[in-house]
N, C-alpha and C positions, 0 to 999 in steps of 0.2 A: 438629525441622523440620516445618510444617505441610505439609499434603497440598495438593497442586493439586488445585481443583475437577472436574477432568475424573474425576479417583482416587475425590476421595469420594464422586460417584453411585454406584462398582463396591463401594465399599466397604459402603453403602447396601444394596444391594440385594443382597452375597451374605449381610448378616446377616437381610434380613427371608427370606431361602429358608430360612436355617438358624433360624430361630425354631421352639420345640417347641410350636407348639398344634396339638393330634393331632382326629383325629375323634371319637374317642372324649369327649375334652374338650367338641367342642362338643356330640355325642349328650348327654352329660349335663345342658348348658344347658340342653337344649329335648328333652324326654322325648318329645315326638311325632311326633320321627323314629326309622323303622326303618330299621336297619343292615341292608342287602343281602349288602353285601362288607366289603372294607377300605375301598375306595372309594367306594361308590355306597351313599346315604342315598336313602330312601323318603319322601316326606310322605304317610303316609296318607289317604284321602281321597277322594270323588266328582272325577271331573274336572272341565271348567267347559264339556264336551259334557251331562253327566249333572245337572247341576244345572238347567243351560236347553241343551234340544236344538235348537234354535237356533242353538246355536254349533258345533254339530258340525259338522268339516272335513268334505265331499266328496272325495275325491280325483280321482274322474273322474264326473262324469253323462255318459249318454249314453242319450238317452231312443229310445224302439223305432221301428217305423214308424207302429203303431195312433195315438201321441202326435201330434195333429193341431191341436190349438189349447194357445194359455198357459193354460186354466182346466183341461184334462188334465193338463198339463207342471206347477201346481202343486200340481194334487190325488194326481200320482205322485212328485213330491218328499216331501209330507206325511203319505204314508203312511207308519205304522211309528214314525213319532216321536211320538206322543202329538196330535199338534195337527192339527185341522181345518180348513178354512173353514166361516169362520159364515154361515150362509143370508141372514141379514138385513144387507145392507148400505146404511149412510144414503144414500150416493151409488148409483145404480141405473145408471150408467156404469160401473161396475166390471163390470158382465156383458158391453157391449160389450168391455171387456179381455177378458175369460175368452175371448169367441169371438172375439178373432183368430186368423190363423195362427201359429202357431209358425214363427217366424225361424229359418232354415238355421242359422246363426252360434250359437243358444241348443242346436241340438241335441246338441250333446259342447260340457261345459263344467266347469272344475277345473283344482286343486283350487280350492277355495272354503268358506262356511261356507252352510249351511241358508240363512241368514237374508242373506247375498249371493245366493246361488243366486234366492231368492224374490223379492228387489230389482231382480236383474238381467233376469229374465223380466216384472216388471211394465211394466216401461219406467221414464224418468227422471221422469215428473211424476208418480207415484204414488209414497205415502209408505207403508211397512209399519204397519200396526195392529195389536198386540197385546196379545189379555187372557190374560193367565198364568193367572188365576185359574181360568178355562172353557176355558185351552187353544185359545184361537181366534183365528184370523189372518183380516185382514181389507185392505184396502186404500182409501187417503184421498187428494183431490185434497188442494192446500195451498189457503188463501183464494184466492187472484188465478185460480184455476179452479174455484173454485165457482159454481155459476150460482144463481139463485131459484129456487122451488118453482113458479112461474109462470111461468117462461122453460123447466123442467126439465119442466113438462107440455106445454108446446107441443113441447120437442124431441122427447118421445116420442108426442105425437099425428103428429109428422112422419116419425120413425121407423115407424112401424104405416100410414103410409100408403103411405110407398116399400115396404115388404114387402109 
């Protein structure tokens, strides 16, 4: 007598729970896991915080009251992780970034990663720049907000005169 379909899913499924491949079997496949328990394998290994700290989650920011501008806010993110900001940056509008206020809404913020954190305090038309190499963060308009070298010294001749 054949099985009714409805049977042979249950039938299915209580052989693949009863199949004997143990942990042990696959520890041995793959030599580069370590056995915790019976249950819990290890993969050895830097996490993917430790490799680029960048990715390390936040769980809560919540920055003091001295944090008074975004160029504070990400120079106390940056601290402690290996990465700076770089003093020279091509667009010279990223300073007027630094010296805004710091947003009520950025002051407690998480969890998140570094490199959210750092995106979310630039605002949305700034792009992250990073050189791994030197460990340095930096920040970039996209083209359609770039302006000329000629247009960019009159805006700071007009800057310097309203100050």
């Amino acid at each position: 007598m054949p099985l009714k379909p409805q049977y042979l899913f249950f039938v299915l499924i209580a052989f693949a729970v009863t199949s004997n491949v143990s942990a042990k079997d696959l520890h041995h496949a793959n030599e580069s896991f370590l056995q915790l328990s019976r249950y819990i394998n290890l993969l050895p290994g830097p996490t993917k915080a430790q490799r680029n700290p960048l990715h390390m989650v936040l769980p809560n920011v919540s920055f003091r009251h001295e944090v008074k501008t975004v160029g504070q806010a990400i120079r106390f993110l940056l601290k402690d992780t290996g990465f700076r900001l770089t003093r020279h940056h091509p667009d010279k509008r990223v300073f007027h970034m630094f010296r805004l206020s710091l947003p009520k809404i950025h002051r407690r913020m998480g969890p998140l990663t570094l490199e959210q954190a750092l995106k979310t305090l630039s605002g949305e038309p700034w792009i992250l720049a990073v050189d791994p190499i030197n460990r340095l963060v930096s920040f970039q308009l996209p083209s359609h907000f770039r302006i000329t070298s000629s247009c960019q010294s009159k805006a700071s001749q007009k800057e310097n005169y309203q100050t």
